[in-house]
NUTOR-784206 format. One record per atom (N, C-alpha, C): x, z, y. Coordinates in pm, whole numbers, plus 50000, padded with zeros to 5 digits. Atoms other than C-alpha are relative to their C-alpha. Layout:
BEGIN
XZY/...
This chain:
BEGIN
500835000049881/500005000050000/500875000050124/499304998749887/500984996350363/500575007050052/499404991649934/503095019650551/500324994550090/499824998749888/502475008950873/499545005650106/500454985649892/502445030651183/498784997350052/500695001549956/499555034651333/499535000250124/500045005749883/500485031951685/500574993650046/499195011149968/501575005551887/501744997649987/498535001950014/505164995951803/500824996150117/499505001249852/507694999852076/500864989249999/499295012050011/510024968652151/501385001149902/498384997450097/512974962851834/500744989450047/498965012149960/516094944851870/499544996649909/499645007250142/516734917451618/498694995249961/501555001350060/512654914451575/500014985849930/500005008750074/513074880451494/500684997149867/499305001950107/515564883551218/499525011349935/500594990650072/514054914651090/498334990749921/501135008850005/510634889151068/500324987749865/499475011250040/512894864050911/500215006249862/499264992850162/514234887850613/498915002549932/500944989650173/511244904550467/498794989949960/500815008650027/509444867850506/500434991349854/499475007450084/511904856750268/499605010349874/500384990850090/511254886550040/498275000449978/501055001450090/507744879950016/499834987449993/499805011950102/508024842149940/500685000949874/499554994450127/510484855849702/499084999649877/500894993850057/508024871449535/498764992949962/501335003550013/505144849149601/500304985449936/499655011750039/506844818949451/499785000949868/500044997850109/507214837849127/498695000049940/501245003450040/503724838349085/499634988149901/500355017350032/503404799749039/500744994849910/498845010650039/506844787348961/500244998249910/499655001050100/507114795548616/498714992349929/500655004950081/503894781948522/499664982149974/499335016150020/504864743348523/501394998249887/498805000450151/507844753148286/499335004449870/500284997850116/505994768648067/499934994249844/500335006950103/505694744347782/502004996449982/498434999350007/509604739847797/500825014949956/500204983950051/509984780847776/499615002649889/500754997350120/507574778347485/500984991549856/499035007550079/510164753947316/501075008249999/498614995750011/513284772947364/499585015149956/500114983550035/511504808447280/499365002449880/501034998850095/509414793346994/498695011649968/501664991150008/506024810047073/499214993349990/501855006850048/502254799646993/499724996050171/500575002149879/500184784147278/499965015550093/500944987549950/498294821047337/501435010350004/498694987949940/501914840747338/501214993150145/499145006949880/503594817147581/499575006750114/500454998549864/501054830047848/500505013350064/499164989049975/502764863447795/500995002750086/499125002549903/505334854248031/499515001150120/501084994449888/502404855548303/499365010050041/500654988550021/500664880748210/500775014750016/499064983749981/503524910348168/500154996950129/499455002949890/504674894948518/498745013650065/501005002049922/500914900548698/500025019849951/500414986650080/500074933848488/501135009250076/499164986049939/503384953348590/499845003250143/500265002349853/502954939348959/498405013350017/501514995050000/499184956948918/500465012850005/499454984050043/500754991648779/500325005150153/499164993049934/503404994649036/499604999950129/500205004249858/501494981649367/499385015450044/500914991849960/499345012349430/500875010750083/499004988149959/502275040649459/501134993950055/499055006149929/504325017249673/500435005950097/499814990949906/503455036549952/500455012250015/499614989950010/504215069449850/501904998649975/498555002749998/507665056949728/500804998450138/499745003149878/508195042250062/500175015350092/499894984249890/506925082950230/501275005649917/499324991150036/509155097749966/501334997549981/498405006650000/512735077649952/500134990450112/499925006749866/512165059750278/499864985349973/500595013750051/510945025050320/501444988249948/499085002350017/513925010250398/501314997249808/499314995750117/515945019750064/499394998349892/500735007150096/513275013149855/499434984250009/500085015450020/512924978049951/500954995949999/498595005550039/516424971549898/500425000249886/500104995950103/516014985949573/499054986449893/501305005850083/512974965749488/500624983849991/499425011750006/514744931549582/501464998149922/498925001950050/518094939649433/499515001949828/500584996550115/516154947849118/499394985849920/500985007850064/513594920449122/501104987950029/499295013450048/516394895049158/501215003149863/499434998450179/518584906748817/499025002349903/500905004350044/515674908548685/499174987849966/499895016249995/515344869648784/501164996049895/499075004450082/518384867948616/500254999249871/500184996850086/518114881848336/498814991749896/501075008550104/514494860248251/501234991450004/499705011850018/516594830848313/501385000949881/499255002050134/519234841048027/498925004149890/500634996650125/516644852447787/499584988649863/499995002950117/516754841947434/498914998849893/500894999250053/513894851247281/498725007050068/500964998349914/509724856647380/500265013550047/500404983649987/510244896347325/500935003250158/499174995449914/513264894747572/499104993450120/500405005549880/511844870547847/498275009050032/501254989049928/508294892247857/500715009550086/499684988049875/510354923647929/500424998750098/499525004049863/512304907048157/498844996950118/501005004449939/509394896748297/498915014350079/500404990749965/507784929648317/500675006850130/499494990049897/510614944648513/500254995150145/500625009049862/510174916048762/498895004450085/501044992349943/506744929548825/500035011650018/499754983449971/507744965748832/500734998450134/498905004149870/510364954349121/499354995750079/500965007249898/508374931049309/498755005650060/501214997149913/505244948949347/499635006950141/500084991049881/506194970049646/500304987550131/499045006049945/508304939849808/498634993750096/501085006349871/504874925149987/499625009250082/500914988749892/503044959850106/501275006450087/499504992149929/506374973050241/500734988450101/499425009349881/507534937250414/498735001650096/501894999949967/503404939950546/500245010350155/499384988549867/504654974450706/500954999950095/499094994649932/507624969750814/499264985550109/500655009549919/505904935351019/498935008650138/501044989749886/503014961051179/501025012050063/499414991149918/505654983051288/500764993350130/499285008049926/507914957251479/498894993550146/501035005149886/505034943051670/499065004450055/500894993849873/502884953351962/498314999749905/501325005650073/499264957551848/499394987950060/500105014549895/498464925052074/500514991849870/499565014750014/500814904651854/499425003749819/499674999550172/500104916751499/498924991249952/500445012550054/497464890551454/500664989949963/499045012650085/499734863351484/501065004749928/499234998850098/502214880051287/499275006749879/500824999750138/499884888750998/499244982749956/500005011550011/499264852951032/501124993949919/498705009050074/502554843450951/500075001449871/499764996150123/502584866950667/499184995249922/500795005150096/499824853650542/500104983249956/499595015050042/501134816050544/500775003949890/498395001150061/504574829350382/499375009049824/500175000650148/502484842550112/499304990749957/500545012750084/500624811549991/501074991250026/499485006450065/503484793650026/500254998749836/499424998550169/504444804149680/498834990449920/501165008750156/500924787349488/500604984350075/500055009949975/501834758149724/501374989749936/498755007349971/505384750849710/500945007349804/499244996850111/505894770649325/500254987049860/499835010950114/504714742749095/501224988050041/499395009149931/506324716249293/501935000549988/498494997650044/509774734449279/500345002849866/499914992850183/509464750148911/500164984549964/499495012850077/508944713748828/501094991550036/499015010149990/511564695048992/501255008549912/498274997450069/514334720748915/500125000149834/500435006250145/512854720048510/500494987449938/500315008550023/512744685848517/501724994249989/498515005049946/516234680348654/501395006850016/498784987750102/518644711848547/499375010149899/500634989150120/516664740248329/498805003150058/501074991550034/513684760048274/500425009050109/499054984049997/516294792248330/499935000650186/500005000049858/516664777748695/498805003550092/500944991049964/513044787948788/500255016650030/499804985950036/514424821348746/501125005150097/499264994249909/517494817348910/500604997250151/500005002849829/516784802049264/499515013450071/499734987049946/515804838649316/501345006650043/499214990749987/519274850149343/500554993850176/499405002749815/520304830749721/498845006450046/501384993549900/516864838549854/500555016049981/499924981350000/517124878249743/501105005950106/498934995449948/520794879349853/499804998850127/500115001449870/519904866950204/499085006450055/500734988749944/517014887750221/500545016649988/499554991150028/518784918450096/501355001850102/498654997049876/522094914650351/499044996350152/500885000149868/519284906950637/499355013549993/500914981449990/517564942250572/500775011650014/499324989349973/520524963550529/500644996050110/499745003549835/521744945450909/499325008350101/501274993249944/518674950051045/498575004450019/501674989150061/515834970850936/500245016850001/499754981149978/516425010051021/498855001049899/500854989550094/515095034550759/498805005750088/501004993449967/512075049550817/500335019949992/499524993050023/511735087650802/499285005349853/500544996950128/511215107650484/498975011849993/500554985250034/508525129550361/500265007749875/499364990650149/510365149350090/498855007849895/501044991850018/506875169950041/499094991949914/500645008350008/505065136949940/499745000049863/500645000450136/503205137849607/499194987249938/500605010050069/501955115449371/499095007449883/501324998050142/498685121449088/500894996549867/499565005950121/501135115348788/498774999749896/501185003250157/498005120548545/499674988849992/500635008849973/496015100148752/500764984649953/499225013350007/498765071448778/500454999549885/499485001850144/500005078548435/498974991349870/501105004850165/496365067948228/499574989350100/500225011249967/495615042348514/501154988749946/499125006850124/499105024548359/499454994949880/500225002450140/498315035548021/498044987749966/501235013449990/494615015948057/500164986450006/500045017349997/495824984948200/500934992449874/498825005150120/499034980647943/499385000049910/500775003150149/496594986647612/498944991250002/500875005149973/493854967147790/500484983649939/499265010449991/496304938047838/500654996749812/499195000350165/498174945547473/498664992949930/501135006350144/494554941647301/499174989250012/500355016049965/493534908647502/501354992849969/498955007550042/496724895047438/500234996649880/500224999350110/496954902447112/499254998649868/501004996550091/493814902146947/499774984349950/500525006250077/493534865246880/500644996749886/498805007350098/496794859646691/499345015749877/500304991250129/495664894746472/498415001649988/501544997650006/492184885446450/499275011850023/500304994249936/490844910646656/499365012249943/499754984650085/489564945246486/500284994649866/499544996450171/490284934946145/501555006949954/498474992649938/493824946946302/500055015549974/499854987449984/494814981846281/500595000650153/499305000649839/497314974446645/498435002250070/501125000549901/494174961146776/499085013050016/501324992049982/491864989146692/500825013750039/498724987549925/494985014746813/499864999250148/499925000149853/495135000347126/498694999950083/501384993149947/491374998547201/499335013549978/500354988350009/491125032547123/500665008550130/499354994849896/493815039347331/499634994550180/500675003249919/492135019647609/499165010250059/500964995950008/489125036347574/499965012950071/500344986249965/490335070147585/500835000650137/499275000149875/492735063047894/499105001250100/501365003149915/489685049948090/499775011450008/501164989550013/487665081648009/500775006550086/498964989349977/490405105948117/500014997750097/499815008749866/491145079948438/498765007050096/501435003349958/487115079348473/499775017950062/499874985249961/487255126348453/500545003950116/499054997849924/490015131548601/499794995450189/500365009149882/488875107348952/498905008350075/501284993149973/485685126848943/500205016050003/499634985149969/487015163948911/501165002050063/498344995649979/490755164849013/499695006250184/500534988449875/490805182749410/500844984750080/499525013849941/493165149849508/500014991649856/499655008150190/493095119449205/500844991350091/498785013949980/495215087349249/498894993150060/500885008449946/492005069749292/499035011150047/501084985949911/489505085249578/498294992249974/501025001250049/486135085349409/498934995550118/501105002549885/484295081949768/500444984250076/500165014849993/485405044649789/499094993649983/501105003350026/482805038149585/498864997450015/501055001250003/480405047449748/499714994850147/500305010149881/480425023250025/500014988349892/500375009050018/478554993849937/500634987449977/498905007450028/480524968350064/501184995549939/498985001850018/483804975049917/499814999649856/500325001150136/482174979649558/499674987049941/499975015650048/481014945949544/500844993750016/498915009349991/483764932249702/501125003249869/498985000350128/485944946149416/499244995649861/500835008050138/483404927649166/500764986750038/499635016349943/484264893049385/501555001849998/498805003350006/487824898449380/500424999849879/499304994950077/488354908049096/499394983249890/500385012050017/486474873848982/501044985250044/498975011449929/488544854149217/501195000049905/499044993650124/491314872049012/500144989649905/499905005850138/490414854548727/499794984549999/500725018550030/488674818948811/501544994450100/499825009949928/491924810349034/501854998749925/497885000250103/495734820648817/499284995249886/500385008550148/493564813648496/499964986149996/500305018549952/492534777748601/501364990849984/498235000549970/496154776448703/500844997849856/499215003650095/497204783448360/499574990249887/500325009250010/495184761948224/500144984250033/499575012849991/496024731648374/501514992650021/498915005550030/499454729548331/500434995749825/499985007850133/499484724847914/498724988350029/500805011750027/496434700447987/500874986550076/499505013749926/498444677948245/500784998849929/498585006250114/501634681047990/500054994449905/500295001650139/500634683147675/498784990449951/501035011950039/497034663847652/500594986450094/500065011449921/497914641747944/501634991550017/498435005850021/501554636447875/501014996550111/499545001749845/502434641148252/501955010850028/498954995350028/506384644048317/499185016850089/500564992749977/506874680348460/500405002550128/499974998549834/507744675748787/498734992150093/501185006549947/504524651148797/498745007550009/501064990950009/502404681648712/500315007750092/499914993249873/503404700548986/499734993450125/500625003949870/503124678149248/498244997149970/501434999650010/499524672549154/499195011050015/500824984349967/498624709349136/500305003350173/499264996649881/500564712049494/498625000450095/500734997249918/497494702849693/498985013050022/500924989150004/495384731449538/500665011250118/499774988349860/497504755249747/499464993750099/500255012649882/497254726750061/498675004550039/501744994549940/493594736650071/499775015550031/499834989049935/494004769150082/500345007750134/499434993049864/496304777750336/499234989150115/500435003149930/494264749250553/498925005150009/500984995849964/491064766850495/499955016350052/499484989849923/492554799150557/500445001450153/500205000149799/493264790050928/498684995050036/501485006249937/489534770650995/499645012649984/500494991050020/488444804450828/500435012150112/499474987749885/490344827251069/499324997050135/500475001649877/488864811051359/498455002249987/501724998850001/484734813151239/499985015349918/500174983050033/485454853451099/499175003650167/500704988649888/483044870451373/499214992250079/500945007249902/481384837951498/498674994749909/500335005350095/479844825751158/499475016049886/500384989850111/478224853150907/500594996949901/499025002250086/480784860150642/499395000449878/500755001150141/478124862350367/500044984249992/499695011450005/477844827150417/501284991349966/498445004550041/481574820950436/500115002949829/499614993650145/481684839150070/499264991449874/500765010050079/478904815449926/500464990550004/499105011749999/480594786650067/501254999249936/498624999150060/484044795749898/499494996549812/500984997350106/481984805149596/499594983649899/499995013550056/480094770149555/500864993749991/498805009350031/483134752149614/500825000049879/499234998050105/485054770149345/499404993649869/500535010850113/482124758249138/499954989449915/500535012550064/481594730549191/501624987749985/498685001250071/485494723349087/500204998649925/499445000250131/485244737048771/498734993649940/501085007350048/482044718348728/500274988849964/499255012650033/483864684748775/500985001249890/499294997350119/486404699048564/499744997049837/500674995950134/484214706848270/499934981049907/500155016550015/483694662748248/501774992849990/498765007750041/487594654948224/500534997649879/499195004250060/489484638347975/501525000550052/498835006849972/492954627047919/500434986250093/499915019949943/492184593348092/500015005250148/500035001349879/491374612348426/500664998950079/499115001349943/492834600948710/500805014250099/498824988349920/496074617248944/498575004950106/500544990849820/493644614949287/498775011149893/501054997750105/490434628749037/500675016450073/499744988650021/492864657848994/501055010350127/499104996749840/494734662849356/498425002050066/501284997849937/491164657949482/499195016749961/500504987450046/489454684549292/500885014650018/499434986149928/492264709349307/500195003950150/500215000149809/492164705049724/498745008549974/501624990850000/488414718749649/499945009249928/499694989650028/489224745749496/500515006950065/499354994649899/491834754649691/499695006150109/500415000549849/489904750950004/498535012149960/500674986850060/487364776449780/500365011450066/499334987250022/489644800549763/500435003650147/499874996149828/490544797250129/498605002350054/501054994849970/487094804250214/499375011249946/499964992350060/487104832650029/500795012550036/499064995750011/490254851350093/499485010050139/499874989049890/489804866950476/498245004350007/501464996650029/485704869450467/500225009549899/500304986250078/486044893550180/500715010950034/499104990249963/488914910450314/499215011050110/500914992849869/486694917650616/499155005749966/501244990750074/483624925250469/499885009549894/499954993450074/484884949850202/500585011150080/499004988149885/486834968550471/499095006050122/500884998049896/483934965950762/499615014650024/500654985249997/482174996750673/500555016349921/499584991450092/484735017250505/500905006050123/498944988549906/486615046550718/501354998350033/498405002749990/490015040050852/500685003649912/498884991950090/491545068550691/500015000749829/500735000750127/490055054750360/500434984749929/499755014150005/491505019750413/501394992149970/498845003050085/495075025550288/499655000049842/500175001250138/493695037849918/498734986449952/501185013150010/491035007349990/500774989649915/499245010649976/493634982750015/501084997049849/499484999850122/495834992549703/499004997849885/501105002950127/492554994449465/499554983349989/500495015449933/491354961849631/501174988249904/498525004050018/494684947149536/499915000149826/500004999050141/494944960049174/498734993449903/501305008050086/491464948349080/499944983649994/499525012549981/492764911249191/500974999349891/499475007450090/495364915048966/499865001449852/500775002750131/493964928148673/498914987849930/501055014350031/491304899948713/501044984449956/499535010550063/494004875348686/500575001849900/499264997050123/495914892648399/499204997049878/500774999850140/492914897748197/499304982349993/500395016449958/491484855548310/500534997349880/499625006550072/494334843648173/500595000849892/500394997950157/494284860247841/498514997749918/501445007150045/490764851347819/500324986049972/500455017950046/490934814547817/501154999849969/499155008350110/494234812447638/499545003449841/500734996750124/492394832347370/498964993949920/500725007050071/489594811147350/500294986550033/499605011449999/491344780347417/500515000349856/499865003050126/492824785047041/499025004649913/500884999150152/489804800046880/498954988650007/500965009449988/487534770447023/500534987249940/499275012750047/490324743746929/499404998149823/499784997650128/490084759446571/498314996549930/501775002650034/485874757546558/499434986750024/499945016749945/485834725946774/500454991449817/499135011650094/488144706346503/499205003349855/500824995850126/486004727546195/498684988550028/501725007249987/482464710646332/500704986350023/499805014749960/484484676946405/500194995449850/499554999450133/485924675346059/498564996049888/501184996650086/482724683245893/499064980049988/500495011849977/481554647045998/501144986749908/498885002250024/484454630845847/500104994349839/500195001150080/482994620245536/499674984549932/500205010850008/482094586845330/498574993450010/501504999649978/478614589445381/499434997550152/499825003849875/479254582445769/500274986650032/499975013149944/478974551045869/500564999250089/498805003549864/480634551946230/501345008849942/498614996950012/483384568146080/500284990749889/499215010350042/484074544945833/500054989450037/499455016049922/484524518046085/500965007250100/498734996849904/487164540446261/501415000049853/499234998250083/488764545145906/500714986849958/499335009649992/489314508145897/501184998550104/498985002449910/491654512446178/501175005050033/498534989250013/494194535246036/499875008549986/500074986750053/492754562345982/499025005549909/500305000750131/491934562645649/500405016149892/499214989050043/491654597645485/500895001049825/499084998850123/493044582845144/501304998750026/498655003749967/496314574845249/500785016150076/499724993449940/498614604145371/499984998350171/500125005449838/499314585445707/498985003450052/501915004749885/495834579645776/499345013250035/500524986349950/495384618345729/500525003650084/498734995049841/498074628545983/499094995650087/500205002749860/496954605246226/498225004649994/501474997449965/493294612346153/499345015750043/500174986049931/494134650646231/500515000850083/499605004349853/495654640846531/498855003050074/501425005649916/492494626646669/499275007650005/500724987350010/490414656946555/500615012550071/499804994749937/492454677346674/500485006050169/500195005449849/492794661747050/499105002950009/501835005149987/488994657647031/499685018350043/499814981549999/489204696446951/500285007750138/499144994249839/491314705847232/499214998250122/500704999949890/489534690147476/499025002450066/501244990250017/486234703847392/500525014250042/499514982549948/487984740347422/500244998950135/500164999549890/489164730647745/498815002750093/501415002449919/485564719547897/499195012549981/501034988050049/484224751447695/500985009850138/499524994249930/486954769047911/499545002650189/500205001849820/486434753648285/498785003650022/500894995349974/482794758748201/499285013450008/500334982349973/482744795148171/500775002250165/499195002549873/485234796148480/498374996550105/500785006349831/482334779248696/498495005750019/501194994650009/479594801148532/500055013750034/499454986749921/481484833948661/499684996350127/499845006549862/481824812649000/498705006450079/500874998649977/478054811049005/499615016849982/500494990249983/476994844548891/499915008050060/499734986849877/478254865249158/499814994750178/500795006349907/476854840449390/498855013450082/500614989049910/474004866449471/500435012350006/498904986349959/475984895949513/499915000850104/499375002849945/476724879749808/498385007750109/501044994149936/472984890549921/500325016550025/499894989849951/473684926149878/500985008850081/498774993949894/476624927650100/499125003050136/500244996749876/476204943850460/500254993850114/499145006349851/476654928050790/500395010950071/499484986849955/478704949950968/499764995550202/500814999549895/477194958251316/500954995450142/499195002149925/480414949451500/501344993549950/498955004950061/483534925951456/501015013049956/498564992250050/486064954951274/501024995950035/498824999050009/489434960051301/501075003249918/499745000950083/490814946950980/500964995049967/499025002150096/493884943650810/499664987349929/500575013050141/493144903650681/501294997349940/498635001850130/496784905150486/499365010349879/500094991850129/495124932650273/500264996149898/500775007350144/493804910250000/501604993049943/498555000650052/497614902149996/501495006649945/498934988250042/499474933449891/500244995349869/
């Protein structure tokens, strides 16, 4: 969470190069998001994993990021901000380093994990140290900036992941972190003064200890459960137990403790409850999608992998352009509206989606991801606002971290959803295709004249080829179409939000911690 002061900031030297360092530290950061997921299918070759464990590389990333974002701030009161973001970048780049030597899946997850343990502070405490430097006058346009310099990363990650892939390694995704870090890391210890310390400063270990333990068994038994067929498992039915009882304890503990980790009277503002339904949605319909359509442009569509990145590139493009039109109609335009409009758009995306093949075209798919994009930018500062409107200042730092975590759990758990049922639909798909496949079929034995003949070995290969394309691409459409039926459902939600009786004075980087 933020740690920034809460009165006007007096004039710093260096402001611009202090501006300059911790922008690079959250592109850093916000690149990693994206960048690896255009290599992925290259990763999955050199680490020999299944479709549904490859995504693991995403997932530990997003998940640790989730853990560690909340108690950022307290780290920051209790070892000074300063020192812990020097920490967090010198960390989360050997940690870059380290994925990019890894050998095997078990090593590149953890590596991956401790990326997200590192990184998660590196946005809310560049966030702070930005609102401290600047006058309250200017911190619009410099929460502006910050908010470009974090969507660079969805814009500009595929685009780079694939060229440097394409044209030295995989590994190099991993290790164009180490100039960026270093230049942000000798720009902070220049100039960025420490903050001061509160030595006194406490943390809920229970609390934060079974909120952890929840999301890590949550994550273990979506991850896991399709490759060990799901309770017939003993892991599986370990770790949903252990879920279960984390939650409960989380769920007690929140509700009796005298301070918890999480402050139970969040809740009970309206606004911010739904809005953590809609984010936590967004969460899922916009990194899932994401991981989704990089094995479909590679693997079904046979697109090199620097050609799949520039194609995904515009989806950011819409974003960050509807994110400025959107900044200018916040307070002139009713943001319930703005939220429906983001909403249908996202829809009606994965609606077009749901109708693709392998045959579809590049614009088809530059087009459609722009409308998405431009979704999600209509989305992004409208909820920020309206979940924050009616909630108490002093209520709007533990807002902002929950807010935050429920975004990324939504994308952690997304995109273990649809890689999960992207292989159990392939597997049912290709069962009911199969089933047709017989001599008693007439249109298939005028495809069997054409090579694919199931007496012949050949003719079987290639004739489980075809079934199993046919397969795939059905799971896909089954995929995008759940994606666009989430989209819709939380469509009226959007009714029981509040208009708030006066433009607020809102933090719109929140939704970016």
């Amino acid at each position: 969470m933020s740690n920034a002061s809460a009165s006007p900031a007096s004039p710093v030297a260096n402001r611009g190069a202090i501006t300059a360092c911790v922008i690079l530290a959250v592109i850093m950061q916000a690149l990693d998001t994206t960048i690896a997921n255009v290599a992925l299918p290259y990763i999955q070759g050199s680490v020999s994993a299944s479709a549904d464990q490859i995504n693991w590389v995403l997932t530990s990333y997003i998940v640790a990021a989730a853990i560690m974002t909340p108690p950022s701030g307290f780290l920051a009161a209790k070892f000074g901000r300063k020192r812990v973001l020097l920490v967090a970048i010198a960390g989360f780049v050997a940690a870059s380093v380290l994925c990019g030597l890894a050998q095997s899946l078990n090593q590149i997850v953890a590596f991956r994990l401790l990326q997200g343990l590192f990184g998660a502070s590196l946005v809310p405490l560049s966030q702070g140290i930005l609102l401290d430097i600047y006058t309250v006058e200017e911190r619009g346009s410099a929460m502006a900036l910050f908010g470009v310099s974090v969507m660079v990363g969805p814009v500009l990650g595929p685009v780079i992941g694939g060229w440097l892939t394409d044209n030295i390694s995989w590994r190099w995704v991993f290790y164009i972190n180490v100039p960026i870090g270093a230049l942000a890391f000798a720009g902070i210890v220049v100039f960025v003064s420490e903050t001061k310390r509160d030595v006194l400063a406490k943390l809920d270990w229970f609390g934060f200890g079974m909120m952890s333990l929840f999301i890590a068994s949550l994550q273990l038994f979506l991850d896991r459960g399709e490759q060990l067929d799901w309770f017939s498992s003993g892991e599986i039915m370990l770790e949903a137990i252990i879920c279960a009882a984390a939650f409960y304890l989380l769920l007690v503990h929140t509700l009796t403790a005298e301070k918890s980790f999480v402050n139970p009277k969040l809740f009970l503002d309206q606004n911010f409850s739904i809005s953590m339904v809609f984010i936590f949605v967004i969460g899922i319909t916009y990194l899932a999608s994401l991981a989704l359509m990089t094995p479909y442009l590679q693997t079904l569509m046979g697109y090199p992998v620097i050609t799949a990145g520039i194609v995904m590139g515009p989806r950011g493009l819409g974003t960050m352009l509807c994110m400025f039109i959107v900044g200018r109609l916040v307070g002139k335009v009713d943001t319930r509206a703005l939220l429906a409009l983001g909403l249908g758009l996202t829809a009606w995306a994965m609606y077009d989606m749901t109708g693709w093949t392998p045959d579809v075209s590049q614009w088809t798919i530059v087009s459609v991801g722009f409308i998405q994009g431009a979704g999600l930018g209509f989305l992004f500062v409208p909820l920020t606002t309206i979940a924050f409107s009616t909630l108490p200042p002093h209520m709007r730092g533990d807002g902002t971290g929950l807010y935050n975590l429920s975004r990324n759990i939504g994308s952690a758990v997304g995109i273990s959803i649809v890689s999960a049922l992207i292989v159990e639909n392939t597997q049912s798909n290709h069962e009911s295709i199969a089933a047709y496949v017989t001599p008693f079929n007439h249109a298939f034995n005028a495809v069997a004249a054409q090579g694919l003949s199931p007496v012949t070995a050949a003719g079987r290969a290639s004739l489980n080829e075809v079934i199993t394309l046919q397969a795939t691409i059905i799971a896909y459409m089954d995929d995008f179409k759940l994606l666009m039926l989430m989209s819709l459902a939380v469509i009226p939600l959007v009714l029981l939000l509040r208009k708030p009786k006066a433009a607020p004075a809102v933090d719109h980087s929140a939704v970016m911690e």
